[in-house]
C-alpha positions as CSV (number, residue, x, y, z in Angstrom):
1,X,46.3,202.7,-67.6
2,X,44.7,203.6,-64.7
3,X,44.2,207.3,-63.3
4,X,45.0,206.5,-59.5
5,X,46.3,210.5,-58.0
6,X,45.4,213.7,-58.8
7,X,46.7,217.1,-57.5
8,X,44.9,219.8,-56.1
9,X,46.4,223.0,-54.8
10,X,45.7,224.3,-51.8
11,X,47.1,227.2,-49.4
12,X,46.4,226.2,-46.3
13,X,47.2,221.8,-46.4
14,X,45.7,221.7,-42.5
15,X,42.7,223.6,-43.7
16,X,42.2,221.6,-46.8
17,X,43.0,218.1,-44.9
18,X,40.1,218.9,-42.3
19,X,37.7,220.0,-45.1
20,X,38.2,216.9,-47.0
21,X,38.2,214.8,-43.8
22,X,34.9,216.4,-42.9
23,X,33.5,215.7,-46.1
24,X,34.0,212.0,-45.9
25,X,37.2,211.7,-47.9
26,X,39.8,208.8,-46.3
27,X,42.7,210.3,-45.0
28,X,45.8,207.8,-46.9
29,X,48.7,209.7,-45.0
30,X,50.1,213.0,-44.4
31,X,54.2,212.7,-44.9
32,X,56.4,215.1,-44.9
33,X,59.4,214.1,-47.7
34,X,61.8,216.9,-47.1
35,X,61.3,220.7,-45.9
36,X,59.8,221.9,-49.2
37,X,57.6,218.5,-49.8
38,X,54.9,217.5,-48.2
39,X,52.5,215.1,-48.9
40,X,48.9,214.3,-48.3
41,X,46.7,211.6,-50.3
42,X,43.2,211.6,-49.4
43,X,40.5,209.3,-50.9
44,X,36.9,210.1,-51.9
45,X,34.4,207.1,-50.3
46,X,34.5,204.3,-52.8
47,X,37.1,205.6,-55.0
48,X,40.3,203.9,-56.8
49,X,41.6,207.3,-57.0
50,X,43.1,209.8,-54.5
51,X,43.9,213.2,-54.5
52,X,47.2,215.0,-53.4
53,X,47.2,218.3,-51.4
54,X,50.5,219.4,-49.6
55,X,53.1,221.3,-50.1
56,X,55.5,221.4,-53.2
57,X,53.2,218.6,-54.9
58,X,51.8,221.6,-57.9
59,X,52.5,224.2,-58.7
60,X,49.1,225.3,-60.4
61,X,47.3,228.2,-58.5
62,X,45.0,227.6,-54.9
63,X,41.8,227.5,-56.0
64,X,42.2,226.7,-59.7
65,X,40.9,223.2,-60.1
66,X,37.2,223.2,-62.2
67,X,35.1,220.2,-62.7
68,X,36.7,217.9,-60.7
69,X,33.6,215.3,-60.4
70,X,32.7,212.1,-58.4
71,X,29.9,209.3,-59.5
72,X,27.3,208.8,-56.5
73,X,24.3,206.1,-56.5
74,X,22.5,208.1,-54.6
75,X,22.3,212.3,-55.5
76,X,20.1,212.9,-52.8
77,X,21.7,210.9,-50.2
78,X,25.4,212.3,-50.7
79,X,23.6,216.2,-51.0
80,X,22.2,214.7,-47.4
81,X,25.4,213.5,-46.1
82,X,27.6,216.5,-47.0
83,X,25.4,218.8,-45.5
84,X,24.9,217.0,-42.5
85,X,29.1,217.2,-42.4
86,X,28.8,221.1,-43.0
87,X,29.9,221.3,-46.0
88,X,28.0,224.0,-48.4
89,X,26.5,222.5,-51.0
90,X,24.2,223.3,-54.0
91,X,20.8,222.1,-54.0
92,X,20.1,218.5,-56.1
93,X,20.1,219.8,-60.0
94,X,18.3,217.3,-62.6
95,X,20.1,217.3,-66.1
96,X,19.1,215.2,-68.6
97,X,22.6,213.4,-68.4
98,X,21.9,212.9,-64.5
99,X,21.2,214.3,-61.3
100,X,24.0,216.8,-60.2
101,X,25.3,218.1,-56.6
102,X,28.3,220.8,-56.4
103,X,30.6,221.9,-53.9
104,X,33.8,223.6,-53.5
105,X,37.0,223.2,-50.8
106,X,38.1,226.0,-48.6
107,X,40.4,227.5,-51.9
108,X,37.0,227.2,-54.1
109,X,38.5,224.0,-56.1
110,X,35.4,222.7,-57.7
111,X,33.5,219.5,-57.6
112,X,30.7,217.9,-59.0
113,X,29.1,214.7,-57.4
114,X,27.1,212.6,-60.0
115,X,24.1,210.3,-60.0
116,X,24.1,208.6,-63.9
117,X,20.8,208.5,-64.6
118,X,17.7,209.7,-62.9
């Protein structure tokens, strides 16, 4: 098995799709299925799995995702690069599990981007 799309609910898709876009993520396509559906993937840099905004794709709350997380070679780098995209991000945080930065989208779904390792 291999975990290839996972949802994320949003309010505003147009918002969400530039924030995403802004923050590096590859935007797969933006399709509109039927008046009630529609469908964006978008993919983090790197990744064999894409996320799903849109319209009609969950039904789970705006703003409900936690812990959503992404692996990173470089922590300091990616806090470097999202910042320089405007994105608000946390500062570097070491943990003895690895080096941690966090963000959130427009709705305040979470994220954490992970270096293994320090």
């Amino acid at each position: 098995m291999k975990l290839e799309l996972i949802a994320i609910p949003v309010s505003d898709v147009d918002r969400a799709k530039e924030f995403y876009v802004r923050a590096g993520f590859t935007l797969d396509h933006d399709h509109r299925v039927t008046p009630e559906l529609r469908f964006v993937q978008l993919t983090p840099p790197g990744s064999a799995c894409s996320i799903a905004i849109g319209e009609g794709v969950t039904e789970a709350a705006p703003g409900s995702i936690r812990g959503m997380q992404v692996v990173v070679a470089d922590a300091d780098g990616t806090h470097a690069d999202l910042e320089a995209r405007g994105i608000d991000v946390s500062p570097v945080e070491d943990l003895p599990w690895g080096r941690f930065v966090y963000f959130a989208d427009p709705d305040g779904n979470q994220w954490a981007v992970q270096q293994i390792g320090g």
